[in-house]
DSSP file (Angstrom, degrees, kcal/mol; ACC not computed):
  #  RESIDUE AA STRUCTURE BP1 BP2  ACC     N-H-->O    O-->H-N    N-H-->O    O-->H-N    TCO  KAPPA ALPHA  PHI   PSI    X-CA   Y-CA   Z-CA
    1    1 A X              0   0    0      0, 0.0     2,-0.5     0, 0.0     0, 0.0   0.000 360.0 360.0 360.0 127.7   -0.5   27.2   -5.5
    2    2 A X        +     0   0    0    136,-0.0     2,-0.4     2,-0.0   135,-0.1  -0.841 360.0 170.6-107.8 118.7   -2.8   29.9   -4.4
    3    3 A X        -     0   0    0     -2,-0.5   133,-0.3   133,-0.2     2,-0.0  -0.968  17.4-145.9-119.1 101.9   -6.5   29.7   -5.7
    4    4 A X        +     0   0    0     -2,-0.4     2,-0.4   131,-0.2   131,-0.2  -0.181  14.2 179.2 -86.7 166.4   -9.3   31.4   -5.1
    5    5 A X  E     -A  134   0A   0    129,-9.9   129,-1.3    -2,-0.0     2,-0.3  -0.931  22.5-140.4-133.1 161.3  -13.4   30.8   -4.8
    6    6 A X  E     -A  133   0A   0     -2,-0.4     2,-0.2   127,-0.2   127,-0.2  -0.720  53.8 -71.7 -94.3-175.8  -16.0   33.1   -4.0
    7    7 A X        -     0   0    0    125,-0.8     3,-0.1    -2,-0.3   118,-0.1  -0.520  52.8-107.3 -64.7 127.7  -18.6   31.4   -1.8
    8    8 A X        -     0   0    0     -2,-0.2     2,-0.3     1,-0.2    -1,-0.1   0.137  43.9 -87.8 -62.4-173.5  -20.8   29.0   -3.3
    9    9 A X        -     0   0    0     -3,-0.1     2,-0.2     1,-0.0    -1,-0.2  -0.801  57.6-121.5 -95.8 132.0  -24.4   29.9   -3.9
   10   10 A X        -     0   0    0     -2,-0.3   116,-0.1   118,-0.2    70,-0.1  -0.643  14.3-145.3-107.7 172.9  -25.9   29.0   -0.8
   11   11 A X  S    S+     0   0    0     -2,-0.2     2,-0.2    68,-0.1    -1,-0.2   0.590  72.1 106.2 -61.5 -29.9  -28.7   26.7   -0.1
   12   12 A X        +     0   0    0     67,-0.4    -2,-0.1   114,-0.4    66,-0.1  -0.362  45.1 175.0 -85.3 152.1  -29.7   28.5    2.1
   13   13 A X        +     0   0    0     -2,-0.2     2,-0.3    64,-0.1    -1,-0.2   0.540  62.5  86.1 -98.9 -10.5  -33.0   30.8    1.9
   14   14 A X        -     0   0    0     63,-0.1     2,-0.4    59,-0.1    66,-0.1  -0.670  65.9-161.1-100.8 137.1  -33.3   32.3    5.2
   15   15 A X        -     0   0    0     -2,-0.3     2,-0.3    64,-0.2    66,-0.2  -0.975  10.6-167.2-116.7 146.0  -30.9   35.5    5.2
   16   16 A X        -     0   0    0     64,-2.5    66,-0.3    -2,-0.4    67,-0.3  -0.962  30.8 -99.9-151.9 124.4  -30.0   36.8    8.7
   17   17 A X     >  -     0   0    0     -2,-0.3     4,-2.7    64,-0.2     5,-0.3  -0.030  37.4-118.0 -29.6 129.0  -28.4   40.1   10.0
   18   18 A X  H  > S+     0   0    0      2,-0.2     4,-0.5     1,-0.2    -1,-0.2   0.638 121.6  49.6 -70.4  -5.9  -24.3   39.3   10.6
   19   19 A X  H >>>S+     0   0    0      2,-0.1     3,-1.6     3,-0.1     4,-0.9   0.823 105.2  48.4 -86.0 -57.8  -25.7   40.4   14.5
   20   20 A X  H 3>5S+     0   0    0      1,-0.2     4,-2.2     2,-0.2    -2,-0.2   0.920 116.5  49.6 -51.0 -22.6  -28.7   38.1   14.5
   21   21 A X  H 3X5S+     0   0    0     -4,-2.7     4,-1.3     2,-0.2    -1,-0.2   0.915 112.7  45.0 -57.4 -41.5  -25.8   35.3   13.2
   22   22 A X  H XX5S+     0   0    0     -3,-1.6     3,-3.6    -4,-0.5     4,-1.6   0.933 112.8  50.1 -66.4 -66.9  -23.4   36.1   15.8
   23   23 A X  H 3<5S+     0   0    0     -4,-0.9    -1,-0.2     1,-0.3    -2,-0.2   0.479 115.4  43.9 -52.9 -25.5  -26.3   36.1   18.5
   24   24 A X  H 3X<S+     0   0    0     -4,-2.2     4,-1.2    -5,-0.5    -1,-0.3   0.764 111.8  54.1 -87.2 -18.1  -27.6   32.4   17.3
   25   25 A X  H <X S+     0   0    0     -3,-3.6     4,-2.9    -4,-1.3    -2,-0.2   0.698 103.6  50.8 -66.3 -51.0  -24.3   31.1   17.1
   26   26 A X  H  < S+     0   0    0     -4,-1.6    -3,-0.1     2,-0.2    -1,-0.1   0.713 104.8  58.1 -83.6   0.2  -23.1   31.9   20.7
   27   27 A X  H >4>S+     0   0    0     -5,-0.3     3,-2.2    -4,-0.2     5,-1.1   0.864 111.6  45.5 -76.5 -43.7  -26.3   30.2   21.9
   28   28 A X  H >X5S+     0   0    0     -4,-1.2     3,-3.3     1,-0.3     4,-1.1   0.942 112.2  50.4 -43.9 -57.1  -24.7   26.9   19.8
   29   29 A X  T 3<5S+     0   0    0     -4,-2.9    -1,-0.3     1,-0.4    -3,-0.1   0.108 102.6  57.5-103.1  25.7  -21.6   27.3   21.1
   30   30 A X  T <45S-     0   0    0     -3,-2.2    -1,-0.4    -2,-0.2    -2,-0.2   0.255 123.7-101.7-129.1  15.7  -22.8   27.5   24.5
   31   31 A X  T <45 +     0   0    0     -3,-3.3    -2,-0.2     1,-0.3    -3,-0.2   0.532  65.9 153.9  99.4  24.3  -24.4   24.1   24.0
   32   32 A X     << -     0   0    0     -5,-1.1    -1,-0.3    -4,-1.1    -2,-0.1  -0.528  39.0-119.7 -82.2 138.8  -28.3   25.0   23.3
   33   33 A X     >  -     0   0    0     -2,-0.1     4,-2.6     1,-0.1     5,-0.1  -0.251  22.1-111.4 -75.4 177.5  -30.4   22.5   21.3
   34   34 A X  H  > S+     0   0    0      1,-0.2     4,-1.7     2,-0.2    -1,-0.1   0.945 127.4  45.0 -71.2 -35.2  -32.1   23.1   18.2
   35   35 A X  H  4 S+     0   0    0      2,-0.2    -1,-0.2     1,-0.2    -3,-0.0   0.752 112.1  48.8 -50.6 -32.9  -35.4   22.7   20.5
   36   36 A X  H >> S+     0   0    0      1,-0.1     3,-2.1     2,-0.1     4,-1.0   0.867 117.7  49.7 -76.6 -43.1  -33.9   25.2   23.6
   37   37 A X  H >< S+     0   0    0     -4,-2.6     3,-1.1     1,-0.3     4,-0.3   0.967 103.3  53.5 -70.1 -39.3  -33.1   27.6   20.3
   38   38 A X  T 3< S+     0   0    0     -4,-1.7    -1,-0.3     1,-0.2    -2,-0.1  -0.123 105.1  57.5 -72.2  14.1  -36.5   27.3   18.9
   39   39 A X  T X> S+     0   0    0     -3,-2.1     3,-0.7    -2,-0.1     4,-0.5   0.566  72.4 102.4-117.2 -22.1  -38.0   28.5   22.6
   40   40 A X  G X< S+     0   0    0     -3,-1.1     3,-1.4    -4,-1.0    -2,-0.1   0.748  79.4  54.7 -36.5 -54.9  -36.0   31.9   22.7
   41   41 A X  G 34 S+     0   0    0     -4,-0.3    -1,-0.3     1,-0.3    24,-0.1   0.906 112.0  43.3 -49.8 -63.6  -39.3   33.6   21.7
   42   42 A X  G <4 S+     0   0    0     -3,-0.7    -1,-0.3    -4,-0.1    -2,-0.2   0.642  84.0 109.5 -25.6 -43.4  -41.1   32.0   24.8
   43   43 A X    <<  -     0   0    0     -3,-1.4     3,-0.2    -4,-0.5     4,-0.0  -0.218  50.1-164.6 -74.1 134.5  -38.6   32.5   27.5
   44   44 A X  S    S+     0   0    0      1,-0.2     2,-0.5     2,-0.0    -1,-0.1   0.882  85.2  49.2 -80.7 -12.6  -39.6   35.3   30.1
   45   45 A X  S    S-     0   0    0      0, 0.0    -1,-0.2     0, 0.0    -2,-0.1  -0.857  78.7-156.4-109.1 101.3  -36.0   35.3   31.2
   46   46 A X        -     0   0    0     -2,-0.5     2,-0.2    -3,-0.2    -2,-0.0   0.045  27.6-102.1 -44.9 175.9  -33.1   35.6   28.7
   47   47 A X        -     0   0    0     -4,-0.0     2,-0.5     2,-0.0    10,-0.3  -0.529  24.0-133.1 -91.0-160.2  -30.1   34.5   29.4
   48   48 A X        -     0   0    0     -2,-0.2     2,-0.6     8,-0.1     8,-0.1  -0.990  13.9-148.7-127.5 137.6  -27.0   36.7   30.4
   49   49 A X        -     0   0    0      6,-0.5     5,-0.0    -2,-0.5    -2,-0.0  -0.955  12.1-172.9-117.3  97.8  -23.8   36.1   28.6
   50   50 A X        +     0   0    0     -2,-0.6    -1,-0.1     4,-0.1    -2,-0.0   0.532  50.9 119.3 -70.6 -17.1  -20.5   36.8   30.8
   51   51 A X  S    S-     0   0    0      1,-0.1    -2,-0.1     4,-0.1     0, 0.0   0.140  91.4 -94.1 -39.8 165.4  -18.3   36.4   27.8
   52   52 A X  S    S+     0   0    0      1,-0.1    -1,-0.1     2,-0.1    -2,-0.0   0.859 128.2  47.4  15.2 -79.2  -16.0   38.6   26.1
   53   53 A X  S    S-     0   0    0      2,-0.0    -1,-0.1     3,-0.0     3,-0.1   0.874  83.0-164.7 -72.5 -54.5  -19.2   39.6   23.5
   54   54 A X        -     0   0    0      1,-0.2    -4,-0.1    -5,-0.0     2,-0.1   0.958  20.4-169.0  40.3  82.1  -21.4   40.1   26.5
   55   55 A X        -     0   0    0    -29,-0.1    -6,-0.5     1,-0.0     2,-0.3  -0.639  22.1-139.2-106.7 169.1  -24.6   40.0   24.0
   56   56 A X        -     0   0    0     -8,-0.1     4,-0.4    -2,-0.1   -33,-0.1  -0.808   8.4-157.0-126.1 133.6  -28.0   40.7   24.7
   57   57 A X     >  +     0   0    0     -2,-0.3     4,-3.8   -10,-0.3     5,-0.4   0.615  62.0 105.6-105.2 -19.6  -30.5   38.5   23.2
   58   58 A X  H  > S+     0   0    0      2,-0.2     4,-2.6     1,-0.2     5,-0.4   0.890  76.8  49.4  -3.6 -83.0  -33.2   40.5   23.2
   59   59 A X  H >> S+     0   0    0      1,-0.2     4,-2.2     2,-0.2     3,-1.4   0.961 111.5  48.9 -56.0 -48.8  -33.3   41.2   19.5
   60   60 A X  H 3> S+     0   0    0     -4,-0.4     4,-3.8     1,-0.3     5,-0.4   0.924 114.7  46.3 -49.5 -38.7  -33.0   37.4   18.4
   61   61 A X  H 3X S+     0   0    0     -4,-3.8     4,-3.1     1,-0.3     5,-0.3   0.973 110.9  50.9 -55.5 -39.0  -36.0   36.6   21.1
   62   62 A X  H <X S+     0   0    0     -4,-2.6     4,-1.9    -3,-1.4     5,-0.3   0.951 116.5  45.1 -79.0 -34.3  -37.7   39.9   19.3
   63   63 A X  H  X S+     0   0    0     -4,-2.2     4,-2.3    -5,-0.4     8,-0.5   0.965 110.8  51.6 -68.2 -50.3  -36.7   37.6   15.5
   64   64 A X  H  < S+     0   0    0     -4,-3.8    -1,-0.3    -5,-0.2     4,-0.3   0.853 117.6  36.2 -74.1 -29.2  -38.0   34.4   16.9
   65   65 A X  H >< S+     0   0    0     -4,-3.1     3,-0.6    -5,-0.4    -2,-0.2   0.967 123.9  39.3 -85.5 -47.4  -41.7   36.2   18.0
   66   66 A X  H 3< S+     0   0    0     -4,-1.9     2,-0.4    -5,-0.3    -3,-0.2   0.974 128.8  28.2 -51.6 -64.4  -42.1   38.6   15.0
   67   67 A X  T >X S+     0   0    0     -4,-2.3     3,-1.7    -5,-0.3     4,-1.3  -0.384  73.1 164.0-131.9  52.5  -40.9   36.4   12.4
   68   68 A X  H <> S+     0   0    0     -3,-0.6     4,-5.8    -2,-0.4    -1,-0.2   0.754  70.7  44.1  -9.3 -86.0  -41.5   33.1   13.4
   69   69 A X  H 3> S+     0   0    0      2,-0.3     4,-1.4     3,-0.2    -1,-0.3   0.653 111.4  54.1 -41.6 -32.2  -41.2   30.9   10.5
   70   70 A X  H <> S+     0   0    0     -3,-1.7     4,-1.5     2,-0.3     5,-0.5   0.901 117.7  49.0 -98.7 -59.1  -37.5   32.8    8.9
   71   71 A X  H  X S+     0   0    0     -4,-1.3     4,-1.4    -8,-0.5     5,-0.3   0.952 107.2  44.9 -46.6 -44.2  -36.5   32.0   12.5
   72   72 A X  H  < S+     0   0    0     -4,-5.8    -2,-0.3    -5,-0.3    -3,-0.2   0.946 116.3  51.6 -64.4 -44.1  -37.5   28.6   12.8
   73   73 A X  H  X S+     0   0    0     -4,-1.4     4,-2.6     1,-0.2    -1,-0.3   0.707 100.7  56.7 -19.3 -60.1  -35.9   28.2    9.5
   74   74 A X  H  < S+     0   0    0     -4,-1.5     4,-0.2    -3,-0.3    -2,-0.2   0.338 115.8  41.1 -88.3 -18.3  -32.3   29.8   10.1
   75   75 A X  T  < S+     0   0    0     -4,-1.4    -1,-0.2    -5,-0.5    -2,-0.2   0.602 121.4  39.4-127.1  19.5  -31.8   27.3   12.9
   76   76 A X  T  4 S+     0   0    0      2,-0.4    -2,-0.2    -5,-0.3    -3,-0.2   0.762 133.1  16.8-106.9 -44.8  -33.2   24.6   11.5
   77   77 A X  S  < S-     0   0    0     -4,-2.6    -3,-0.2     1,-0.6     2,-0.2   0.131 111.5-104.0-120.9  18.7  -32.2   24.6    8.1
   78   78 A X        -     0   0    0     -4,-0.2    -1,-0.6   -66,-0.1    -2,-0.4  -0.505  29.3-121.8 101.9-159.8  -29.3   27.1    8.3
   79   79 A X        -     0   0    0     -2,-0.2   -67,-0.4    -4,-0.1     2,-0.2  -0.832   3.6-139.4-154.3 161.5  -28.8   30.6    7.4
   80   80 A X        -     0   0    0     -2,-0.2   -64,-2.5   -66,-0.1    48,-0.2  -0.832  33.4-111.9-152.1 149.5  -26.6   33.1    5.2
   81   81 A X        -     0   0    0     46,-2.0   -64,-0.2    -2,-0.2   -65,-0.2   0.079  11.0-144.9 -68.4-157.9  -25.4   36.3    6.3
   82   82 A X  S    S-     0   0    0    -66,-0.3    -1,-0.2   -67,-0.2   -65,-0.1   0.038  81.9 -21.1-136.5   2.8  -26.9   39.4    4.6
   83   83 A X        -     0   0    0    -67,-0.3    45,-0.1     2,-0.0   -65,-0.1   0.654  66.3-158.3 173.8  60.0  -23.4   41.4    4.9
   84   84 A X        -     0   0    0      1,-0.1     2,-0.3     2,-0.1     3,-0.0   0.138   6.7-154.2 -69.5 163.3  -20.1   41.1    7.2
   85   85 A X     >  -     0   0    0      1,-0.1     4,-2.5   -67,-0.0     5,-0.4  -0.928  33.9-100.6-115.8 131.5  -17.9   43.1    8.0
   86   86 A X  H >> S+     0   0    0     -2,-0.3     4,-2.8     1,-0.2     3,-0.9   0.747 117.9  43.8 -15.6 -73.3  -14.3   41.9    9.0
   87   87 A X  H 3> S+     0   0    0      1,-0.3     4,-2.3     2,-0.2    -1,-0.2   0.701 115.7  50.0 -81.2 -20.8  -14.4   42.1   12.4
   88   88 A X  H 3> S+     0   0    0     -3,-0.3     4,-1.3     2,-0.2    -1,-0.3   0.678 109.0  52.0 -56.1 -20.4  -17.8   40.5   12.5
   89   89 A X  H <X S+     0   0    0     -4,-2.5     4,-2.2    -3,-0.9     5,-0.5   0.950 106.2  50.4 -72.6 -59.9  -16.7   37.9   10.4
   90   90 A X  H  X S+     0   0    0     -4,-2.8     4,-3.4    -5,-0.4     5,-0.3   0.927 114.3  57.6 -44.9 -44.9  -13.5   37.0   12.8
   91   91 A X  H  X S+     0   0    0     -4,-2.3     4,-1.6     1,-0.2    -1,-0.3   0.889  99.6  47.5 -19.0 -65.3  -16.4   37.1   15.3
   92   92 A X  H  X S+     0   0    0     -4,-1.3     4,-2.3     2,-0.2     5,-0.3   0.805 112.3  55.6 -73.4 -29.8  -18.5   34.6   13.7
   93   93 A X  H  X>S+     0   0    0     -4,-2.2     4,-1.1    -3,-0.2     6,-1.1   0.806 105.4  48.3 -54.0 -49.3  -15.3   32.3   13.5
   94   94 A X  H  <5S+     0   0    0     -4,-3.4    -2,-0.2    -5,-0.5    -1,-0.2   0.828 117.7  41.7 -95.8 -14.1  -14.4   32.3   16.8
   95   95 A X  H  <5S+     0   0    0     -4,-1.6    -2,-0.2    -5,-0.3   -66,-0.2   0.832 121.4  36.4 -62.7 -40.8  -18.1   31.4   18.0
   96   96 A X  H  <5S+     0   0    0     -4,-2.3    -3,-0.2    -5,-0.2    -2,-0.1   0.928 136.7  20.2 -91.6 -22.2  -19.1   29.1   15.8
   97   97 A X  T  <5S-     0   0    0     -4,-1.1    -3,-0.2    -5,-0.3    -4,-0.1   0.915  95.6-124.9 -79.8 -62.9  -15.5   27.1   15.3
   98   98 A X      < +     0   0    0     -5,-1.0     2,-0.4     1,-0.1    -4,-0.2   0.473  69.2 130.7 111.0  27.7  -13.7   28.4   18.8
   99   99 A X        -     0   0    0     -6,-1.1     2,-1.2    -9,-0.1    -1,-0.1  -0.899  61.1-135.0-117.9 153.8  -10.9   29.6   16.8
  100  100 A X        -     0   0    0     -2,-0.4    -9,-0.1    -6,-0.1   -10,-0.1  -0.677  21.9-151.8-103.8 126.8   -9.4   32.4   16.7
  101  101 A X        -     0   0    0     -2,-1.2     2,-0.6   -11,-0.2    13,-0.2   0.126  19.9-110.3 -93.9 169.0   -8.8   33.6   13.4
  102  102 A X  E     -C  113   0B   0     11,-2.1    11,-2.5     2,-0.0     2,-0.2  -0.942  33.8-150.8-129.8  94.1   -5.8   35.9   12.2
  103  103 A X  E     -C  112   0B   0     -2,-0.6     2,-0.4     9,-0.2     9,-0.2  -0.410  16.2-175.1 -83.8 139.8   -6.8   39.6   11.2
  104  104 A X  E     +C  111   0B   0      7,-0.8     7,-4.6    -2,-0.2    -2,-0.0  -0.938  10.6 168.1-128.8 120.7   -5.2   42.0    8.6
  105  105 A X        +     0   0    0     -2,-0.4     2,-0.3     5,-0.2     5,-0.2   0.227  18.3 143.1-118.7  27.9   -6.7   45.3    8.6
  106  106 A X    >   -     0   0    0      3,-0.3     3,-3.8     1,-0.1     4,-0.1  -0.366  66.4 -92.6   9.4  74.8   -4.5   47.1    6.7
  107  107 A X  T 3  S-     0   0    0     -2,-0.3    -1,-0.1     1,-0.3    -2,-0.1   0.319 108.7  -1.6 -48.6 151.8   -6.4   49.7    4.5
  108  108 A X  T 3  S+     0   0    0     -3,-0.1    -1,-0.3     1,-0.1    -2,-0.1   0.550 127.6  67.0  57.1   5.9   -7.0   48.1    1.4
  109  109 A X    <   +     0   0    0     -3,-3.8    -3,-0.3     2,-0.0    -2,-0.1  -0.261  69.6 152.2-136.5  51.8   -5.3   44.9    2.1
  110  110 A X        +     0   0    0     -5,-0.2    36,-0.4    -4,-0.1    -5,-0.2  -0.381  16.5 148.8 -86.6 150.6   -7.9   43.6    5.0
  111  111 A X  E     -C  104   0B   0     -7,-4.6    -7,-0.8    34,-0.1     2,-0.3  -0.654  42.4-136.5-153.1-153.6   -8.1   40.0    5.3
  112  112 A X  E     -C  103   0B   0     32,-0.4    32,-1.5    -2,-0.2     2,-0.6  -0.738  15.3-163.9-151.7 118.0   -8.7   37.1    7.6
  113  113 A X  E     +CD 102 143B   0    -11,-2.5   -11,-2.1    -2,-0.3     2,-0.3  -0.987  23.2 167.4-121.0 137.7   -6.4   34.0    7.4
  114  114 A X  E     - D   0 142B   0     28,-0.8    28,-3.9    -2,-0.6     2,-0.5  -0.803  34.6-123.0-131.9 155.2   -7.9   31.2    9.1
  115  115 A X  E     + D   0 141B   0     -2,-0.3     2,-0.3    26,-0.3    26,-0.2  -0.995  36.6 177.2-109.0 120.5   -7.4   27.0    9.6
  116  116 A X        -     0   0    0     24,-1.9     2,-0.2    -2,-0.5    24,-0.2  -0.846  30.1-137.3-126.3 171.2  -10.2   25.4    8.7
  117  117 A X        -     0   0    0     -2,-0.3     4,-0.3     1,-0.1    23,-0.1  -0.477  42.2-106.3-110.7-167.4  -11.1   21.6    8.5
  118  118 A X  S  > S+     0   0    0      1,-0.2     4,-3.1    -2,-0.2     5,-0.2   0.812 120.4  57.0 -95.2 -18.0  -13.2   20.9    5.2
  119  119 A X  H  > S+     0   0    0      1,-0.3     4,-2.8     2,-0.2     3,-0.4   0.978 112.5  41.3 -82.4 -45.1  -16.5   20.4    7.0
  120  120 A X  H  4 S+     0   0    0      1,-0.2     5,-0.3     2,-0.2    -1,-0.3   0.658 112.0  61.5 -88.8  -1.0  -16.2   24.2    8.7
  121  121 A X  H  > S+     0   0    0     -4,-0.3     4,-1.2     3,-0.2    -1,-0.2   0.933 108.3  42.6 -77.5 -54.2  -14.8   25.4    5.0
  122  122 A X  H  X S+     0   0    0     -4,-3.1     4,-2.2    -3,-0.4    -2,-0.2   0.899 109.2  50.0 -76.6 -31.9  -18.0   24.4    3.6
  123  123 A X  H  < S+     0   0    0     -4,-2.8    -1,-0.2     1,-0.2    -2,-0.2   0.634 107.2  59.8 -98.8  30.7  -20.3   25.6    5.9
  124  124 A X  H >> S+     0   0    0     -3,-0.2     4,-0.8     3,-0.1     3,-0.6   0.555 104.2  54.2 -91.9 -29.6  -18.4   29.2    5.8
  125  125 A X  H 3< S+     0   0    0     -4,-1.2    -2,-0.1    -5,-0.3    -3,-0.1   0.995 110.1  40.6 -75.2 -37.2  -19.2   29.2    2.3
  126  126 A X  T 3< S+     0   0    0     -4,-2.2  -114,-0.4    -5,-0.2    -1,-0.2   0.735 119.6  52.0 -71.0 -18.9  -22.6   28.8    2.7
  127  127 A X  T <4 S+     0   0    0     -3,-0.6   -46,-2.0   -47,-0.2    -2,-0.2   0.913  87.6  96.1 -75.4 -85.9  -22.4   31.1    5.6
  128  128 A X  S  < S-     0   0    0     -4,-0.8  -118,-0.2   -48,-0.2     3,-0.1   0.336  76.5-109.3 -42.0 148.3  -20.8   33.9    4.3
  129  129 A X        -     0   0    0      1,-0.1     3,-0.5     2,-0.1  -122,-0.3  -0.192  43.4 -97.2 -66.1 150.3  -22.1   37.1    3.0
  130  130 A X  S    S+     0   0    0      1,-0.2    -1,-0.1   -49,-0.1     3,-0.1  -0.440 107.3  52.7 -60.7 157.0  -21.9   37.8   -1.3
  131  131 A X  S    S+     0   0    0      1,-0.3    16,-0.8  -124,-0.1     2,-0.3   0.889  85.2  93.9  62.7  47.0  -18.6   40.1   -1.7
  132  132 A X  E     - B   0 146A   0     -3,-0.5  -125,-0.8    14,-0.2     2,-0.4  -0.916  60.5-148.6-150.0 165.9  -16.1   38.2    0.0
  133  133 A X  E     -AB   6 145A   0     12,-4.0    12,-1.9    -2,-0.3     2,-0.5  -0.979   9.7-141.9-143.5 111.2  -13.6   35.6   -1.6
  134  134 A X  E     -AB   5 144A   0   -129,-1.3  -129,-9.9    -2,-0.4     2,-0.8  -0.664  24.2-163.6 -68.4 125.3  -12.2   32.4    0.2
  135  135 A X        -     0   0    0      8,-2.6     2,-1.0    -2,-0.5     8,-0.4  -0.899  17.5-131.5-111.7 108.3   -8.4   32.1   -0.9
  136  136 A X        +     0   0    0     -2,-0.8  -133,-0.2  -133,-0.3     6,-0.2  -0.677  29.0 177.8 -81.5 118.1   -6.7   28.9   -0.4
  137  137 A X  S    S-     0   0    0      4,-2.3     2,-0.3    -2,-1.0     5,-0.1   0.939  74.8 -32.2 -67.7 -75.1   -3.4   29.8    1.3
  138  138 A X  B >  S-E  141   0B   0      3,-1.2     3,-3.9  -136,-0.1     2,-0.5  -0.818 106.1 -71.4-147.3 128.9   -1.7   26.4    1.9
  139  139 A X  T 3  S+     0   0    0      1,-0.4     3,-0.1    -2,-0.3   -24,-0.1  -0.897 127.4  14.5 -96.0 125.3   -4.9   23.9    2.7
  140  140 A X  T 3  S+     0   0    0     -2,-0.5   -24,-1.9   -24,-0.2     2,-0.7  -0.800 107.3  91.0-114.3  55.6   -6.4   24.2    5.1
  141  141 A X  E <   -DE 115 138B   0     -3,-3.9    -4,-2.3   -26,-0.2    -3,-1.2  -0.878  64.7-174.2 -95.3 113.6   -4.7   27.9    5.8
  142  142 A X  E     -D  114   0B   0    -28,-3.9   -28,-0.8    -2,-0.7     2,-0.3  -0.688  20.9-152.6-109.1-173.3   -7.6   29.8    4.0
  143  143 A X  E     -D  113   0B   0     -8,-0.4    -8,-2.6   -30,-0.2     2,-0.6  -0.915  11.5-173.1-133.0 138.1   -7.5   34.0    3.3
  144  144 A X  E     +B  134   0A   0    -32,-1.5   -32,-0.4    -2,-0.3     2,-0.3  -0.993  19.5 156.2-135.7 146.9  -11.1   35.1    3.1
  145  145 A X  E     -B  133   0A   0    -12,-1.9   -12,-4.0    -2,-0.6   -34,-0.1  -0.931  54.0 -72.7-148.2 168.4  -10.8   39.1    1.9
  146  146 A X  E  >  -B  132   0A   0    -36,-0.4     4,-1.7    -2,-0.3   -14,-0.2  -0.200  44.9-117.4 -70.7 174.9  -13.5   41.2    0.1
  147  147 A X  T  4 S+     0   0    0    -16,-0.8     4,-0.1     2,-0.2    -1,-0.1   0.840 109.7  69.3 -90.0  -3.6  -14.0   40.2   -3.7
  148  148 A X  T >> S+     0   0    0      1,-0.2     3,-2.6     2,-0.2     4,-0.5   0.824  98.0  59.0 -78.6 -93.2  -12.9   43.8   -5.2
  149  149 A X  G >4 S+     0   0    0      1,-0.4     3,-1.7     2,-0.2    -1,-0.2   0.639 104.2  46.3 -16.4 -55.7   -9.2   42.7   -3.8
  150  150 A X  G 3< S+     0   0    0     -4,-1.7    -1,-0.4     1,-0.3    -2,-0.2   0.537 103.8  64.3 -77.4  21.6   -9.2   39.7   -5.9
  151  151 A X  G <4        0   0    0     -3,-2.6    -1,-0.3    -4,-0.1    -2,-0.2   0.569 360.0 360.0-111.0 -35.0  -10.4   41.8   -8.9
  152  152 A X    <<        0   0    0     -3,-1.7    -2,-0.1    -4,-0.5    -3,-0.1   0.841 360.0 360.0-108.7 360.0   -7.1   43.7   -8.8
């Protein structure tokens, strides 16, 4: 049986750019504490990222000096994005999980099908931008698509 949810309303208060998301997320998943994340602003050197993404940190350092507090917030007490896109979303899946996610971009039938465990289910839901719709496939095979698809 296939069911869908949108994303719950999340807890969170802090809203953050689907870049500034990626760009705090591949510091997690490159093993920084919440204390190392919570220095960005400070540091005279950034680091350099040889991945893939190759990102530049720059702007997040420029989030963490300007806007202290909204940082200090979003990595302390989480985040939700303020809009994805597909391929940013499949982004944010394989940096914060380490999995790589299954894209359909198909016009008008774009999707993501993903495996999630329940714990990474929920905090995509919390995660995720308004206008997109988690589909239970097979659990835990989820579909996340935009929500105008499940409207027709």
């Amino acid at each position: 049986m296939m069911t869908s949810t949108t994303p719950s309303e999340s807890p969170y208060q802090v809203k953050l750019s689907q870049w500034e998301a990626l760009l705090l997320e591949s510091l997690r998943s490159r093993g920084w504490s919440e204390h190392q994340l919570l220095e960005l602003g400070a540091l005279e050197q950034l680091p350099i990222d040889r991945s893939e993404y190759e990102w530049d940190y720059t702007e997040l350092a420029a989030l963490a000096n300007t806007q202290p507090e909204r940082y200090r917030q979003a990595v302390q007490q989480g985040y939700q994005i303020k809009y994805n896109t597909i391929r940013g979303l499949r982004s944010w899946l394989h940096i914060t999980f380490d999995i790589e996610p299954e894209m359909l971009l198909e016009e008008g039938h774009e999707a993501i099908y993903v495996t999630l465990t329940d714990k990474q289910l929920q905090h995509l839901r919390h995660v995720l931008s308004p206008g997109w719709v988690i589909r239970v496939e097979s659990a835990p095979l989820y579909g996340i698509e935009p929500q105008y698809r499940s409207m027709q």
